[in-house]
Structures are given as C-alpha cells and as structure tokens.
VOKEMI-695899 format. One record per residue (C-alpha): x, y, z; residue in three letters. Coordinates in pm, whole numbers, plus 50000, padded with zeros to 5 digits. Example, Ala and Ser with C-alpha at 12.3 -4.5 7.8 and 13.67 -1.06 7.14 Angstrom:
BEGIN
+-------+-------+-------+------+
:     X :     Y :     Z : type :
+-------+-------+-------+------+
: 51230 : 49550 : 50780 :  Ala :
: 51367 : 49894 : 50714 :  Ser :
+-------+-------+-------+------+
***
This chain:
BEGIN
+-------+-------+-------+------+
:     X :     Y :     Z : type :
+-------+-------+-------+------+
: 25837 : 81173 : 11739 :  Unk :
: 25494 : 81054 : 11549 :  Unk :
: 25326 : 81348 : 11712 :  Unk :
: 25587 : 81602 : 11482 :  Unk :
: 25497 : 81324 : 11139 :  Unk :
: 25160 : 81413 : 11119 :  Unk :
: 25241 : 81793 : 11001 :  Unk :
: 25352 : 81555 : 10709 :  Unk :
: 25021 : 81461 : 10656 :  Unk :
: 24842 : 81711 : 10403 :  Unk :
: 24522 : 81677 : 10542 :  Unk :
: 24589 : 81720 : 10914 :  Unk :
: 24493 : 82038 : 11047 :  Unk :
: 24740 : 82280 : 11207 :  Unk :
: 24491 : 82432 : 11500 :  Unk :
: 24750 : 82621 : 11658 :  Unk :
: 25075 : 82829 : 11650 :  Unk :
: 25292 : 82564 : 11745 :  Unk :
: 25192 : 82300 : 11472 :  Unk :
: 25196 : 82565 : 11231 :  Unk :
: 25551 : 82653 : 11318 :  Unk :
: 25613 : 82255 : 11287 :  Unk :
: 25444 : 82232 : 10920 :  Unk :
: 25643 : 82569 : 10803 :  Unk :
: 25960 : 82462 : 10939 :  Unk :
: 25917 : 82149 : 10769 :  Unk :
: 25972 : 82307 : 10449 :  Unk :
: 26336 : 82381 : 10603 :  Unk :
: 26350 : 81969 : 10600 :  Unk :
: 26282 : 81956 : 10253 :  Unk :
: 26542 : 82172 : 10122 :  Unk :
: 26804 : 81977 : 10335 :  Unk :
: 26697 : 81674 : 10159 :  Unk :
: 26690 : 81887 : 09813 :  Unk :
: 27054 : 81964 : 09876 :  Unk :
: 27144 : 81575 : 09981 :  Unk :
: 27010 : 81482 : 09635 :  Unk :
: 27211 : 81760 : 09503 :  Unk :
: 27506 : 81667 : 09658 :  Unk :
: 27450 : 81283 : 09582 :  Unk :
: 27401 : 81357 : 09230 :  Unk :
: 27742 : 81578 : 09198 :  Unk :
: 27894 : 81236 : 09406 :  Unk :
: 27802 : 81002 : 09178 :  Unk :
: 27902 : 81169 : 08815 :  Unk :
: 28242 : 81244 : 08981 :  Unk :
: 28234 : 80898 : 09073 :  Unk :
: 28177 : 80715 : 08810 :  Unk :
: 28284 : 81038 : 08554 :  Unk :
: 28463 : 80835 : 08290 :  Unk :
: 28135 : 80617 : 08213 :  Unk :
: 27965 : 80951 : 08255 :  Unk :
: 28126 : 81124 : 07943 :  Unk :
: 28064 : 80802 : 07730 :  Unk :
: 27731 : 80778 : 07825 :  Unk :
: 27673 : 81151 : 07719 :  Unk :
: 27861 : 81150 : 07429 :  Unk :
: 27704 : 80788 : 07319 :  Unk :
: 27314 : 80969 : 07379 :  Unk :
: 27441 : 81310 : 07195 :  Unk :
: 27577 : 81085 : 06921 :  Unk :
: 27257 : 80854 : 06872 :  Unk :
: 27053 : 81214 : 06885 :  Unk :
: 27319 : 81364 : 06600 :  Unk :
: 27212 : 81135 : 06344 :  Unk :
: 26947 : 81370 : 06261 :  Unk :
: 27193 : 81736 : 06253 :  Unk :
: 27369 : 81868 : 06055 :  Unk :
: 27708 : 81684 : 06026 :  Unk :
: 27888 : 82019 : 06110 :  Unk :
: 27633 : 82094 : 06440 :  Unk :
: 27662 : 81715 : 06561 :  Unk :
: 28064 : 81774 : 06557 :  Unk :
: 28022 : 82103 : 06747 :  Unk :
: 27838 : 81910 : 07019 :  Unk :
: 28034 : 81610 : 07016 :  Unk :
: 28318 : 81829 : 07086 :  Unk :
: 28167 : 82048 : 07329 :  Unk :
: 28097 : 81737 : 07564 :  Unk :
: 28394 : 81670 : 07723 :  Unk :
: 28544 : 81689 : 08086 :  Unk :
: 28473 : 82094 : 08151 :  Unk :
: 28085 : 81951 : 08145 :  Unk :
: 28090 : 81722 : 08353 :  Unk :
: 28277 : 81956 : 08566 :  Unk :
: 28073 : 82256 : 08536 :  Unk :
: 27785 : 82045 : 08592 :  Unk :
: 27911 : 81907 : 08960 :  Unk :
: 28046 : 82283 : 09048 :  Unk :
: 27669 : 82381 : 08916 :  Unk :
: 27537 : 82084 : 09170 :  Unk :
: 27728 : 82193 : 09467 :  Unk :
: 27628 : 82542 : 09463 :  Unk :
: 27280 : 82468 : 09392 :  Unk :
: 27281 : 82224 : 09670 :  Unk :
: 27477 : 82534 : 09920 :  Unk :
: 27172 : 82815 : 09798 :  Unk :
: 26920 : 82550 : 09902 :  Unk :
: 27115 : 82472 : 10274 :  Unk :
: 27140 : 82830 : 10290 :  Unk :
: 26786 : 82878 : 10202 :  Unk :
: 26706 : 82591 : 10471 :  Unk :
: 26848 : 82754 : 10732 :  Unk :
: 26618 : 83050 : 10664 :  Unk :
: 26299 : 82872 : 10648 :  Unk :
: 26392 : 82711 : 10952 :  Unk :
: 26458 : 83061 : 11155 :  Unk :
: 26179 : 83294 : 10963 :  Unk :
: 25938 : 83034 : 10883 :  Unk :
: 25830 : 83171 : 10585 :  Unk :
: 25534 : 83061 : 10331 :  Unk :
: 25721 : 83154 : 10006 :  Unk :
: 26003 : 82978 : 10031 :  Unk :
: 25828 : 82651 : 10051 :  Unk :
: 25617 : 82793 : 09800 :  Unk :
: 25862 : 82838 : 09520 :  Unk :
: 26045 : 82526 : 09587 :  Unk :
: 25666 : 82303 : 09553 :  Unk :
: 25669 : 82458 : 09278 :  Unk :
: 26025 : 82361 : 09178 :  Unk :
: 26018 : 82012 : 09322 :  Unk :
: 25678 : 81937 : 09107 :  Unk :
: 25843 : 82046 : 08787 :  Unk :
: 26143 : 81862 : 08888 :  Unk :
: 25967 : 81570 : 08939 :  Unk :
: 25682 : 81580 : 08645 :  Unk :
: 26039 : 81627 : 08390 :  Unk :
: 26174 : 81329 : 08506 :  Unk :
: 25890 : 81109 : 08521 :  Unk :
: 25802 : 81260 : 08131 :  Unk :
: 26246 : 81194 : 08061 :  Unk :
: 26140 : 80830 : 08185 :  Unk :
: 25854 : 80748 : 08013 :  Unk :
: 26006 : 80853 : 07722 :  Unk :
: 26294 : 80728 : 07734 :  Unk :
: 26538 : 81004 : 07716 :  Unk :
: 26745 : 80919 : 08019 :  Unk :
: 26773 : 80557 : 07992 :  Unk :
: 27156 : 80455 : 08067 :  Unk :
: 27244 : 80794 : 08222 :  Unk :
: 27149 : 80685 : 08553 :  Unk :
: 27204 : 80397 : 08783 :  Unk :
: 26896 : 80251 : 08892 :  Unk :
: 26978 : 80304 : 09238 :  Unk :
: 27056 : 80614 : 09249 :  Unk :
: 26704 : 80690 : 09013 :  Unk :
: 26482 : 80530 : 09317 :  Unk :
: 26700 : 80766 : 09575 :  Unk :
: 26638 : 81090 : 09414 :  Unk :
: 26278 : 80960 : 09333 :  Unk :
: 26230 : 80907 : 09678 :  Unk :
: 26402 : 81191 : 09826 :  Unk :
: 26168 : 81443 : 09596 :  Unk :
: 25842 : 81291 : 09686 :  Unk :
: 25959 : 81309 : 10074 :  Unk :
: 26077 : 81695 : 10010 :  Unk :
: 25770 : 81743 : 09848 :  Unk :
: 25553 : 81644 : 10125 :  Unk :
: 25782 : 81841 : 10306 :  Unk :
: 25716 : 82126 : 10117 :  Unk :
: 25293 : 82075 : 10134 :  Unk :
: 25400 : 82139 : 10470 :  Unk :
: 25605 : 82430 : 10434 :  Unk :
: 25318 : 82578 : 10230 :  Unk :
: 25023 : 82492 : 10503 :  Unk :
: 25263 : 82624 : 10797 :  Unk :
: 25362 : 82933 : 10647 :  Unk :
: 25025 : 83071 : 10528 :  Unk :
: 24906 : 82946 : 10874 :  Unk :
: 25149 : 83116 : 11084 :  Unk :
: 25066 : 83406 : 10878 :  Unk :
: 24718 : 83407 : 10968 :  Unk :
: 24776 : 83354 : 11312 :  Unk :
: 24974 : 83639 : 11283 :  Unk :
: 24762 : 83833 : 11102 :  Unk :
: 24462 : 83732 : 11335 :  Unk :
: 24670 : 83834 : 11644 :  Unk :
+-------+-------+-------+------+
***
C-alpha cells in the first residue's frame, strides 16, 4: 500500500507505464474526494439550514448598511429558503459531474482532466484562504467542518499533482511507443 503513496509524492519519478497509470489515475481519487466535500457541504447546510438562513441574512444585513435602502431590501428578501435550496441541489450535482468525471479519469487516464480541476482546486483553495483572512466567512462555517474541506482540498490537490504528472507521462510513453 506505501508502494501506490509515493505517486503522491510530487517529486517522485514515474519511470514506467505502470506508475504513470498510478499517478494519472490518482487524479480519479481526487475528484471522489472533491465530490465527498461536495456532498458534505450540501449535508451540513441542510442540516443545520435554519441557523444557515440567519447566518446569511445576519452577513447580507451587516454588508447592507452601505446600499441603497431599496437594494439591501431586494437582497434581504431574495435570501430565503429557495437559496439555500438551490444551493444544496447546485452541491449535489456538482458533486455527481465530478463522480462522473472520476470515473473517467479512472478508465481513460487522461492529463486534462486533472489538469482543469488543479486548476480549480487551487482557486478554490487560494478564495477561501483570501475569504478567511479577511474575514468574510467568519460564522458561516463550523470550524469542523472548515478543517475537513481544508483538508480534503489539499489531499485532492496532491491528488491532482498526480493526475497532472501521470497523464502527461502516460502520454509520452505513448507517444514514445
């Protein structure tokens, strides 16, 4: 089981076509854990959806101060259970595209879908680190639940380094043979 790790580790080198095919399908690992967060996330607003609205409207209402009063009561108004619900319907599919899109790294072994999601995961990550810092999603967000999805993207995104590596790799190989 170590042996199949070290495909995690960005620096290894993938010598042949069967740690390659490892690294790329790898990537396939990472979008399953994408779509666990996804489906965690959608959990715990309908969960805990009551405190969910207040919280929103309570952040929309501290943010209206600064509108104009007939904008801030469009928002205010706009916030209300269809949301919240649109927003876990909008999590559950996501989460379902990126299982389905799993399922195809894991068969094809592809280098561009491991590609885009890097590229999605590191923007994913880098806006909520920046919402942190600054503040902007304090009380939205258990703790708990915070470290989790913190935790799952840095393990999809080393996941996804590896997707990368094994997909231009296997191409090569391919390529070269």
């Amino acid at each position: 089981m170590i042996d199949k790790l070290t495909v995690l580790n960005p620096l290894a080198r993938l010598t042949d076509a069967e740690s390659a095919g490892r690294a790329a399908r790898a990537g396939a690992v990472g979008l399953w854990l994408t779509a666990a967060g996804s489906v965690i996330g959608a959990a715990s607003i309908l969960l805990r959806f009551d405190t969910y609205l207040a919280r929103m409207r309570a952040a929309a209402a501290a943010k209206a101060v600064h509108q104009d009063p007939v904008v801030a009561e469009a928002v205010m108004r706009s916030i209300g259970p269809s949301l919240a619900w649109t927003t876990i319907g909008l999590a559950v599919v996501v989460s379902l595209v990126y299982g389905w899109l799993g399922v195809v790294q894991w068969r094809r072994r592809t280098r561009i879908i491991p590609l885009l999601m890097l590229l999605l995961a590191l923007y994913g990550l880098l806006a909520t680190l920046a919402g942190l810092l600054g503040g902007q999603t304090a009380g939205l967000t258990p703790p708990l639940q915070l470290a989790l999805s913190l935790t799952l993207s840095a393990l999809a995104l080393l996941c996804f380094i590896a997707g990368v590596r094994g997909g231009f790799r296997l191409h090569a190989l391919r390529k070269a043979g």
